[in-house]
PALO-271627 format. One record per atom (N, C-alpha, C): residue number from 1; residue in one letter; atom name; x, y, z. Coordinates in nm, 4 decimals, always signed. Example, Ala and Ser with C-alpha at 12.3 -4.5 7.8 and 13.67 -1.06 7.14 Angstrom:
BEGIN
+-----+------+------+----------+----------+----------+
! pos ! code ! site !     east !    north !       up !
+-----+------+------+----------+----------+----------+
!   1 !    a !    N !  +1.3190 !  -0.5690 !  +0.7800 !
!   1 !    a !   CA !  +1.2300 !  -0.4500 !  +0.7800 !
!   1 !    a !    C !  +1.3200 !  -0.3300 !  +0.7800 !
!   2 !    s !    N !  +1.2850 !  -0.2250 !  +0.7080 !
!   2 !    s !   CA !  +1.3670 !  -0.1060 !  +0.7140 !
!   2 !    s !    C !  +1.2900 !  +0.0030 !  +0.7870 !
+-----+------+------+----------+----------+----------+
END
This chain:
BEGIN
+-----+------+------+----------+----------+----------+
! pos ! code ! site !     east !    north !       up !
+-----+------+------+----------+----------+----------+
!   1 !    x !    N !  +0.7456 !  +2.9571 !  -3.4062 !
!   1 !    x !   CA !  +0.8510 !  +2.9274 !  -3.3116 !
!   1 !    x !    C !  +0.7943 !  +2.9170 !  -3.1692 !
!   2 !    x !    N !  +0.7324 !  +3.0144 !  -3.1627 !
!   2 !    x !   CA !  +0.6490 !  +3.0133 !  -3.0171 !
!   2 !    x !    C !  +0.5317 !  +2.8587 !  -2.9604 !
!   3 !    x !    N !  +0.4853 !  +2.7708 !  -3.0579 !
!   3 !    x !   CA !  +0.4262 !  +2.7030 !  -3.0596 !
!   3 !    x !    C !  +0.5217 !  +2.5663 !  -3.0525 !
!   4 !    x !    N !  +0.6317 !  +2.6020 !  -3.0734 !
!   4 !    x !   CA !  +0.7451 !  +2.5086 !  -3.0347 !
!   4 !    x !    C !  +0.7886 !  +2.4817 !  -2.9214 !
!   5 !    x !    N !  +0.8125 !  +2.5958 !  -2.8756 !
!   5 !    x !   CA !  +0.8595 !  +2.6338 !  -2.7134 !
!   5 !    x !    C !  +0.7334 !  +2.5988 !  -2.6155 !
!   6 !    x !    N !  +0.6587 !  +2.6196 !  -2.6786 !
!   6 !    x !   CA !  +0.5133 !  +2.6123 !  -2.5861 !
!   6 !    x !    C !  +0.5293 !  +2.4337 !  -2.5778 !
!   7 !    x !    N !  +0.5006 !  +2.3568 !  -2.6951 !
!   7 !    x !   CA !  +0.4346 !  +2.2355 !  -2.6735 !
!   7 !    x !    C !  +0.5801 !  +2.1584 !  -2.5868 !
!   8 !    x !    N !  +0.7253 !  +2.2259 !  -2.6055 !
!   8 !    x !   CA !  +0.8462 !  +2.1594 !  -2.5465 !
!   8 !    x !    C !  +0.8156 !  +2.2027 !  -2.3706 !
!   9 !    x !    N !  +0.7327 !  +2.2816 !  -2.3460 !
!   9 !    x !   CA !  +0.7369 !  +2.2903 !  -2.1786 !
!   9 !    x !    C !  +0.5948 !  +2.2394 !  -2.1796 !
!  10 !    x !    N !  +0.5250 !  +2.2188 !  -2.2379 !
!  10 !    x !   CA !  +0.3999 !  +2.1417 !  -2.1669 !
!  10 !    x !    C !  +0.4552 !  +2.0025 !  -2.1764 !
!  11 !    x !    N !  +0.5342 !  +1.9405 !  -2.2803 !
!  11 !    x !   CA !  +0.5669 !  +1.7769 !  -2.2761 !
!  11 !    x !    C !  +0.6975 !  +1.7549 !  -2.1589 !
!  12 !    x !    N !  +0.7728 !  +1.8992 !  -2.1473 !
!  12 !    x !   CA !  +0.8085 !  +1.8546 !  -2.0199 !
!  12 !    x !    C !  +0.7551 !  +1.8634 !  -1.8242 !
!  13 !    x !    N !  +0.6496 !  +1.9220 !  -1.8563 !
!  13 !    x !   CA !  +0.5663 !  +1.9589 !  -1.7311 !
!  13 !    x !    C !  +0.4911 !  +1.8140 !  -1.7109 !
!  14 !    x !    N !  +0.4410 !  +1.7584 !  -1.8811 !
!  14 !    x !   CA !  +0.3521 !  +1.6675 !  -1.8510 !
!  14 !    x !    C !  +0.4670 !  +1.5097 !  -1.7967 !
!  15 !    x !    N !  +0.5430 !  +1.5099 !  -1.8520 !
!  15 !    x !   CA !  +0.6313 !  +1.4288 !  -1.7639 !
!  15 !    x !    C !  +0.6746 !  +1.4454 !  -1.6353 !
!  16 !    x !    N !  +0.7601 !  +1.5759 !  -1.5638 !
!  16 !    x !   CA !  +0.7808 !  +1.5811 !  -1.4445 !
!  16 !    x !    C !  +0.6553 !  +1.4792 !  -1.3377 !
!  17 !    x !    N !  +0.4935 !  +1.5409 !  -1.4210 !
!  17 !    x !   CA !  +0.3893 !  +1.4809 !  -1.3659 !
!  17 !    x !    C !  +0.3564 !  +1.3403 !  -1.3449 !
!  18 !    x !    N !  +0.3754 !  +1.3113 !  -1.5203 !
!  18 !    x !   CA !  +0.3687 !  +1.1437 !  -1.4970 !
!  18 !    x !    C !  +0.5141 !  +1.0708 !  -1.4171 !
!  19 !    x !    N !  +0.6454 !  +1.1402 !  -1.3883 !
!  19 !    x !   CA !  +0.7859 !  +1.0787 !  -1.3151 !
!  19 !    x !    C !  +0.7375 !  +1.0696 !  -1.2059 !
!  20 !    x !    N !  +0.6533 !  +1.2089 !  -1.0730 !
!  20 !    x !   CA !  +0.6066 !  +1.1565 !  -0.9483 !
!  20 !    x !    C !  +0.5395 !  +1.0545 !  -0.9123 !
!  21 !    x !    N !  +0.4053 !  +1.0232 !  -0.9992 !
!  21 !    x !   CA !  +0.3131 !  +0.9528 !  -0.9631 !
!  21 !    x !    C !  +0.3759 !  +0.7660 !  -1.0016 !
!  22 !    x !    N !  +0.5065 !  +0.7721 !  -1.0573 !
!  22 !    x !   CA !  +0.5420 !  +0.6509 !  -1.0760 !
!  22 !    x !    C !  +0.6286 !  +0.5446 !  -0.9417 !
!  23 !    x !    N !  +0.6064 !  +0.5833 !  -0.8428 !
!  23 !    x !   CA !  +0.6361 !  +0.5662 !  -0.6996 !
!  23 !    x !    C !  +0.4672 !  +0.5642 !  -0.6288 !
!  24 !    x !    N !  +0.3738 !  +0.5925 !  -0.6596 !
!  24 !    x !   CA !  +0.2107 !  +0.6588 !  -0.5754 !
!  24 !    x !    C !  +0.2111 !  +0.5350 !  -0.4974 !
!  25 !    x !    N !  +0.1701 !  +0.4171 !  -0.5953 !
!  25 !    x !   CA !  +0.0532 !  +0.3215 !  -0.5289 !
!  25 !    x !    C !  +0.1678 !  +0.2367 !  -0.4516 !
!  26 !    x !    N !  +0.2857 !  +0.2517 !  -0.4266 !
!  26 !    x !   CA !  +0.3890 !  +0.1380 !  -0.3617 !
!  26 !    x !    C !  +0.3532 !  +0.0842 !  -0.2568 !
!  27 !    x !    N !  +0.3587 !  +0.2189 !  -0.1292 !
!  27 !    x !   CA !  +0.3498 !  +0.2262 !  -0.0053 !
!  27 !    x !    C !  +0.5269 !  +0.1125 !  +0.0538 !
!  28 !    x !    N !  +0.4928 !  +0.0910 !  +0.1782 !
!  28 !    x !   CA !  +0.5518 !  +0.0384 !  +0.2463 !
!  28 !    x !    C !  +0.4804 !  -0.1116 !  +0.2651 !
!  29 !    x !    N !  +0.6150 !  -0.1904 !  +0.2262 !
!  29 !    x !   CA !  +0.5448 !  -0.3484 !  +0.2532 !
!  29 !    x !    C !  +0.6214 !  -0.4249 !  +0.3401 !
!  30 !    x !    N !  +0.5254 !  -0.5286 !  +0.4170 !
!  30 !    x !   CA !  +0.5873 !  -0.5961 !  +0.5434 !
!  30 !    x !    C !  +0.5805 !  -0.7578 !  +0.4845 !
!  31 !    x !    N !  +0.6486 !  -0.8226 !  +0.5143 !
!  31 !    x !   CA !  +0.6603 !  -0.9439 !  +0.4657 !
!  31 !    x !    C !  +0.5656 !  -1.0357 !  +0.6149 !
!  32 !    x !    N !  +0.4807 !  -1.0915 !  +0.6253 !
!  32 !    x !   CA !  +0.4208 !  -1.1678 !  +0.7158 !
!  32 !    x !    C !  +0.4063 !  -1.3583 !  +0.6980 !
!  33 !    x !    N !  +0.4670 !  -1.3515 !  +0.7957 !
!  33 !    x !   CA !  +0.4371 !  -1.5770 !  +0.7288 !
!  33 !    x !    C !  +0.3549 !  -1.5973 !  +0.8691 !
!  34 !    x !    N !  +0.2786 !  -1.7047 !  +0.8201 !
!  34 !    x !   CA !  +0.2019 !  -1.7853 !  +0.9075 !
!  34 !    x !    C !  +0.2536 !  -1.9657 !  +0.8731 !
!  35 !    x !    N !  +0.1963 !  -2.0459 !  +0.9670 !
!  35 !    x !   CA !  +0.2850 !  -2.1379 !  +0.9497 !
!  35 !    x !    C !  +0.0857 !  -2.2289 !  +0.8623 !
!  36 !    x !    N !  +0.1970 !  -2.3157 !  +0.7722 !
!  36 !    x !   CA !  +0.0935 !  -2.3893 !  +0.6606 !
!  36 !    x !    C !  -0.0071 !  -2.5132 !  +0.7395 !
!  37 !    x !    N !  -0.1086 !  -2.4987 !  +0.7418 !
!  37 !    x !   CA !  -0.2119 !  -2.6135 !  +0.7839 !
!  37 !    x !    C !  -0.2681 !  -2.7328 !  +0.6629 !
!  38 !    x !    N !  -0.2930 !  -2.8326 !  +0.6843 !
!  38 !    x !   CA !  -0.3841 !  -2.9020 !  +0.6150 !
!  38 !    x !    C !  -0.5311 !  -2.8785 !  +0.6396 !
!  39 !    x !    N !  -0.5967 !  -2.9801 !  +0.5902 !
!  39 !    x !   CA !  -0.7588 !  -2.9395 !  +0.5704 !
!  39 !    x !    C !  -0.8139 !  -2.9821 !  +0.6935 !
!  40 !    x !    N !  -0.7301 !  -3.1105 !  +0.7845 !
!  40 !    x !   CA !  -0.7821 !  -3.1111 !  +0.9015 !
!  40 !    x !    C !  -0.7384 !  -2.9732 !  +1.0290 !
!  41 !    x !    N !  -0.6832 !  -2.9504 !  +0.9783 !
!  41 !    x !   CA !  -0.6260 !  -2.8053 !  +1.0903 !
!  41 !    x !    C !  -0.4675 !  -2.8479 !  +1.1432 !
!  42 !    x !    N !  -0.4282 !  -2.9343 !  +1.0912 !
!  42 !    x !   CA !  -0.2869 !  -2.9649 !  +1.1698 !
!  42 !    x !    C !  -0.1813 !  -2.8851 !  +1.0628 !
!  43 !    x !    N !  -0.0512 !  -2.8241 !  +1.1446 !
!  43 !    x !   CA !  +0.0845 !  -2.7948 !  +1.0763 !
!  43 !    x !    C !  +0.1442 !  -2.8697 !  +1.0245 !
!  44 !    x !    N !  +0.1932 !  -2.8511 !  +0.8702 !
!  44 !    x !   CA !  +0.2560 !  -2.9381 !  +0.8107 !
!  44 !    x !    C !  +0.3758 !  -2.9313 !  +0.8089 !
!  45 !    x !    N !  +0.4237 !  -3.0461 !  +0.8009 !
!  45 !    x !   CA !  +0.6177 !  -3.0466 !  +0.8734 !
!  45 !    x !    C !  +0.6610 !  -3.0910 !  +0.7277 !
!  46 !    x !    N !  +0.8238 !  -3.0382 !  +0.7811 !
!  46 !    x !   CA !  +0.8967 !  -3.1109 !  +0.6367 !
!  46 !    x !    C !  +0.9619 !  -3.2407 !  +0.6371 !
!  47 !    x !    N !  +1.0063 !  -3.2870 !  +0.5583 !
!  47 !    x !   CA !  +1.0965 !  -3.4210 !  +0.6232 !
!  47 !    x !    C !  +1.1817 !  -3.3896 !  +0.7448 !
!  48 !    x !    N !  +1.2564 !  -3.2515 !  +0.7872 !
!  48 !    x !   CA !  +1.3118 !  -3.2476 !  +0.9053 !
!  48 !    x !    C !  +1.2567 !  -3.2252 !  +1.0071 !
!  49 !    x !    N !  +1.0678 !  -3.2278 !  +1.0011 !
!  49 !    x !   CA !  +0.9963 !  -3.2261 !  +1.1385 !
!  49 !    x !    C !  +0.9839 !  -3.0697 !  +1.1744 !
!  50 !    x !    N !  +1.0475 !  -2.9180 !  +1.0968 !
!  50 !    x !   CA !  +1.0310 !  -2.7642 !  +1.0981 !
!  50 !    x !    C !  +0.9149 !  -2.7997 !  +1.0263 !
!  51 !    x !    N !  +0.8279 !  -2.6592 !  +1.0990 !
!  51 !    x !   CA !  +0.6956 !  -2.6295 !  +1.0877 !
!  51 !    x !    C !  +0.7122 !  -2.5683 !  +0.9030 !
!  52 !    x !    N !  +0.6387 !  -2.6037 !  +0.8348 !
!  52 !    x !   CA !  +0.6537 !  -2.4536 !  +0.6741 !
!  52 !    x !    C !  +0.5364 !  -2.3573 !  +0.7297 !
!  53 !    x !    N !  +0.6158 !  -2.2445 !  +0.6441 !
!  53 !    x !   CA !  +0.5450 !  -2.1228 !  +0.7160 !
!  53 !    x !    C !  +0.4910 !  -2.0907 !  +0.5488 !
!  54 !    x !    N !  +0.3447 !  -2.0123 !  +0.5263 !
!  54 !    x !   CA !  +0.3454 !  -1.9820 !  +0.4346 !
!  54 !    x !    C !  +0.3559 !  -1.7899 !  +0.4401 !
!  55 !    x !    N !  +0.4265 !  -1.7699 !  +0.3546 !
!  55 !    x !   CA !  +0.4853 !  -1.6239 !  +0.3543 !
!  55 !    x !    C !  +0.4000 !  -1.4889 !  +0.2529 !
!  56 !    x !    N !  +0.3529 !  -1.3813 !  +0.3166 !
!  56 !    x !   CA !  +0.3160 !  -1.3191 !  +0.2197 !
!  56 !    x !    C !  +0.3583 !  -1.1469 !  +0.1945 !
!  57 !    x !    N !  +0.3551 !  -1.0934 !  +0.0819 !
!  57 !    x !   CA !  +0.4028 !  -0.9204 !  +0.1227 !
!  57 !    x !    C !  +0.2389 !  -0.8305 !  +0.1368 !
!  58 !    x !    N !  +0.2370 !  -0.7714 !  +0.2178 !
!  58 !    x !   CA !  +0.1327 !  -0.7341 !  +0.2509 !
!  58 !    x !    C !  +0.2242 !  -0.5773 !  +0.2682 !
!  59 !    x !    N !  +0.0575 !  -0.4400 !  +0.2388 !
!  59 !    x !   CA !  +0.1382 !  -0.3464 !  +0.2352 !
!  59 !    x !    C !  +0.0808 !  -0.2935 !  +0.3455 !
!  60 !    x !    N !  +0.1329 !  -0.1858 !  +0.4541 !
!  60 !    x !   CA !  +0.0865 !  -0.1052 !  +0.5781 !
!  60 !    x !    C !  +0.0520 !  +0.0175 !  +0.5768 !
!  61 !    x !    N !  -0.0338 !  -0.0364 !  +0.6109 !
!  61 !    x !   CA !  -0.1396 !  +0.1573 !  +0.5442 !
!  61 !    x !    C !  -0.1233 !  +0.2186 !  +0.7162 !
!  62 !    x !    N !  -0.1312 !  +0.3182 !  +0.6825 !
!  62 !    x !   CA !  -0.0776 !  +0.4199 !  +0.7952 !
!  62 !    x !    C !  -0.2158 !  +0.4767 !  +0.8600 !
!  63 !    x !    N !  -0.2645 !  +0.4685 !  +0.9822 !
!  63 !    x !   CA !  -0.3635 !  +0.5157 !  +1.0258 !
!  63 !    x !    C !  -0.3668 !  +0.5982 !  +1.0587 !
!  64 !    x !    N !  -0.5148 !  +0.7118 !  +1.0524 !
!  64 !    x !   CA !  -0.5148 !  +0.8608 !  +1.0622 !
!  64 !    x !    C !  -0.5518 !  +0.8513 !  +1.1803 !
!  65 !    x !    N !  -0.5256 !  +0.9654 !  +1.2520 !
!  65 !    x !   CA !  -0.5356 !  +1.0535 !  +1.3528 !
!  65 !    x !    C !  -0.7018 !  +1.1222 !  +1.3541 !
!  66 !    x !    N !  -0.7933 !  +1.0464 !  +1.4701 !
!  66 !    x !   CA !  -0.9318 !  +1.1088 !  +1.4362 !
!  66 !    x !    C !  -0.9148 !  +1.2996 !  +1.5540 !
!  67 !    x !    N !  -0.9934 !  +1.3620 !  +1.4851 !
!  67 !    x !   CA !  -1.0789 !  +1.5018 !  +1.5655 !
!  67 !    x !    C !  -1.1700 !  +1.4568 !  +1.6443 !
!  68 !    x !    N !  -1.2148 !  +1.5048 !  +1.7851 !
!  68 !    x !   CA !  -1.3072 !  +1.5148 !  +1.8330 !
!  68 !    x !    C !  -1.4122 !  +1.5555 !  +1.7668 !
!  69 !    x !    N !  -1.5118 !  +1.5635 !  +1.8009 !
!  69 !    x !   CA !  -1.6498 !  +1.6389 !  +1.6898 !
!  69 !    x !    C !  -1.7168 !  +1.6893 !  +1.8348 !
!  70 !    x !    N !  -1.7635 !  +1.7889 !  +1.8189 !
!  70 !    x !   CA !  -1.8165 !  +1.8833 !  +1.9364 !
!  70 !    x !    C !  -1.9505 !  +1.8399 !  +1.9697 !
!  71 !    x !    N !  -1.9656 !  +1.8382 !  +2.0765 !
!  71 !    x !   CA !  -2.1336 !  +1.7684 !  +2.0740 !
!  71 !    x !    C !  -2.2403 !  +1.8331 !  +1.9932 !
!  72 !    x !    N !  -2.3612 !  +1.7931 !  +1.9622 !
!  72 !    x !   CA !  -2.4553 !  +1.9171 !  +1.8738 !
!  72 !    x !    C !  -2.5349 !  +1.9536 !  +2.0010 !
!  73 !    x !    N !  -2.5839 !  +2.0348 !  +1.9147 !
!  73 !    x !   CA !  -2.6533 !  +2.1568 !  +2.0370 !
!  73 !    x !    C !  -2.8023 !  +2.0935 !  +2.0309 !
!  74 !    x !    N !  -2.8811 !  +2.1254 !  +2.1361 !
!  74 !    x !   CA !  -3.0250 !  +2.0887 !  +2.1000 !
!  74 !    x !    C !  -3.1340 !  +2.1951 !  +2.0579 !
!  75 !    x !    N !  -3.2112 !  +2.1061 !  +1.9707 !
!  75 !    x !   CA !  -3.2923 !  +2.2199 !  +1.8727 !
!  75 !    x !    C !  -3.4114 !  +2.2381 !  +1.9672 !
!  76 !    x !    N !  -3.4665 !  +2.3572 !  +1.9849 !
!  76 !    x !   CA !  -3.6617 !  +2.3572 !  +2.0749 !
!  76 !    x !    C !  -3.7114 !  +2.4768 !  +2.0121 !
+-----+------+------+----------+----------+----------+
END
């Protein structure tokens, strides 16, 4: 009986585990367009003469916060 109870809280521990990490790699995403060129470098228009933009989701990684580092001392 005990080997029952045991393997029913490790298969639910091991889920709680695998439920967090199913959100990890998302992050936060920004949608960015740039407008579309040809091969000579010019913007390509549509029949109404608007620029096309080509659109992409890109994700924003959050930048850390650096420490000072203390100067080193000199060795003699």
């Amino acid at each position: 009986m005990k080997y029952i109870i045991a393997t029913l809280v490790g298969l639910a521990l091991a889920h709680g585990a695998y439920a967090s990490d199913d959100h990890a790699g998302k992050g936060e995403m920004k949608k960015v367009c740039h407008p579309k060129k040809d091969k000579q470098g010019n913007e390509v228009k549509d029949k109404n003469g608007k620029v096309v933009e080509e659109c992409k989701e890109i994700k924003v990684r959050k930048k850390l916060e650096a420490t000072e580092i203390p100067p080193a001392k000199d060795k003699k």
